[in-house]
C-alpha positions as CSV (number, residue, x, y, z in Angstrom):
1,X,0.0,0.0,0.0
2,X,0.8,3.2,-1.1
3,X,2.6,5.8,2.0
4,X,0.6,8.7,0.2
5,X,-1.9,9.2,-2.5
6,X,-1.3,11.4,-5.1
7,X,-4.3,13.7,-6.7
8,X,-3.8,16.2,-9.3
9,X,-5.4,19.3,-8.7
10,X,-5.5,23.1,-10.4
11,X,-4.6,24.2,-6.4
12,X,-1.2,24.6,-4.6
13,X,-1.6,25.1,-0.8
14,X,1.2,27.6,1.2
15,X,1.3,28.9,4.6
16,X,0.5,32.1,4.8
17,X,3.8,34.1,6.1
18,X,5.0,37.6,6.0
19,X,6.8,36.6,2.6
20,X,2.8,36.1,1.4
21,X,1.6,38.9,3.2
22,X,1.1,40.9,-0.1
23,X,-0.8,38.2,-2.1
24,X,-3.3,37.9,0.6
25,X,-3.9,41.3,0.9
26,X,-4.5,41.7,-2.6
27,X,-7.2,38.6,-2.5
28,X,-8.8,40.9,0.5
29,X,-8.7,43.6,-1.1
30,X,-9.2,47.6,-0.6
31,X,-12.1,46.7,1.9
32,X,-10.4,43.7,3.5
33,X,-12.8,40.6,2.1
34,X,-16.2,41.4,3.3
35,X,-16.5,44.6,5.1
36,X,-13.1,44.5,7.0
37,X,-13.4,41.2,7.9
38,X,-9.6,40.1,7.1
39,X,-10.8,37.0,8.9
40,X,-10.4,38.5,12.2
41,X,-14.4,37.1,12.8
42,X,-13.5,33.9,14.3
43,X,-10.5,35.1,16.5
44,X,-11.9,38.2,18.9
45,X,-14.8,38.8,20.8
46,X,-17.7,40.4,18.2
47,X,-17.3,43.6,19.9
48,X,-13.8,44.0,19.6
49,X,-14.2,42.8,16.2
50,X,-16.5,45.4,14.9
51,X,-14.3,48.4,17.2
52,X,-11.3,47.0,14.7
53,X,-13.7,46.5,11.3
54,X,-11.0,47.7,8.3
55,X,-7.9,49.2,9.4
56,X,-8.1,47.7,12.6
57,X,-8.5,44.1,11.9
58,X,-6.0,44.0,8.9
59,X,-3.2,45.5,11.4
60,X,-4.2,42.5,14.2
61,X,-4.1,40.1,11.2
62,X,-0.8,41.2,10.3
63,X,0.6,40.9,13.5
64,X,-0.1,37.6,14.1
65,X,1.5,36.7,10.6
66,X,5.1,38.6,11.5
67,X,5.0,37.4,14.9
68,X,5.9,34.3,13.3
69,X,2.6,32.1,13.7
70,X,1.1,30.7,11.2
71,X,-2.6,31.6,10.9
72,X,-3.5,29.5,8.2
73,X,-3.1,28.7,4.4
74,X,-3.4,30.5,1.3
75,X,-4.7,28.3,-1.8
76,X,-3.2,29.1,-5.3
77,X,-5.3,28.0,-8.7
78,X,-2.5,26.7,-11.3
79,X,0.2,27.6,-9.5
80,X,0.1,31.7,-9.8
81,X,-3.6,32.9,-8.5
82,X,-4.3,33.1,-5.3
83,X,-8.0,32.1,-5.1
84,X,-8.7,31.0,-1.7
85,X,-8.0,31.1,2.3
86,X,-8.3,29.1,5.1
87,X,-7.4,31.3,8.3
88,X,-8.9,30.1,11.2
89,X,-8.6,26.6,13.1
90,X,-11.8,26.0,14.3
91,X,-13.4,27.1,10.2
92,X,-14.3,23.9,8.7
93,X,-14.5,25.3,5.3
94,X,-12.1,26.9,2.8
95,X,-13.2,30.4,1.7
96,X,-12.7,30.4,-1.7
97,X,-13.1,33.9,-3.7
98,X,-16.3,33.7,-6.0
99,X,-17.3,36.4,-5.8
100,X,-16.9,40.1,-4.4
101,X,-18.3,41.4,-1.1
């Protein structure tokens, strides 16, 4: 039995580090995904979360990605597009861009 299975796909998946930083901005955006989200939903309390909406949440964001951590993944569509992103542990499902907020 195979140690790994192999399946050919149009995506490529990366961790999203400060060297990615800029694609994943530019998937976000001017307005940070859906109304300055930059996936900062599912990590502070709501209230904090709307305090931070835009501005605010992309700099927390950002800090978490140059302290080092890893906040999640960053899917690329035939090896040069970045489509989707996965930044949360407890999300289930990977976000991928089909549209514009």
């Amino acid at each position: 039995m195979p140690d790994q299975i192999k399946i050919k796909s149009q995506y490529q998946f990366y961790s999203l580090t400060k060297e990615r930083w800029n694609d994943f901005t530019e998937l976000f955006g001017e307005k940070g995904g859906c109304a300055g989200c930059w996936c900062m939903y599912w990590r502070v309390r709501r209230k904090l979360y709307e305090q931070n909406k835009g501005d605010g949440n992309k700099r927390a964001i950002k800090k978490i990605v140059t302290s080092g951590t890893i906040p999640g993944i960053l899917a690329y569509k035939n090896s040069n597009r970045l489509d989707g992103v996965l930044l949360h542990q407890e999300m289930i499902s990977l976000c991928l861009k089909i549209h514009e907020c």
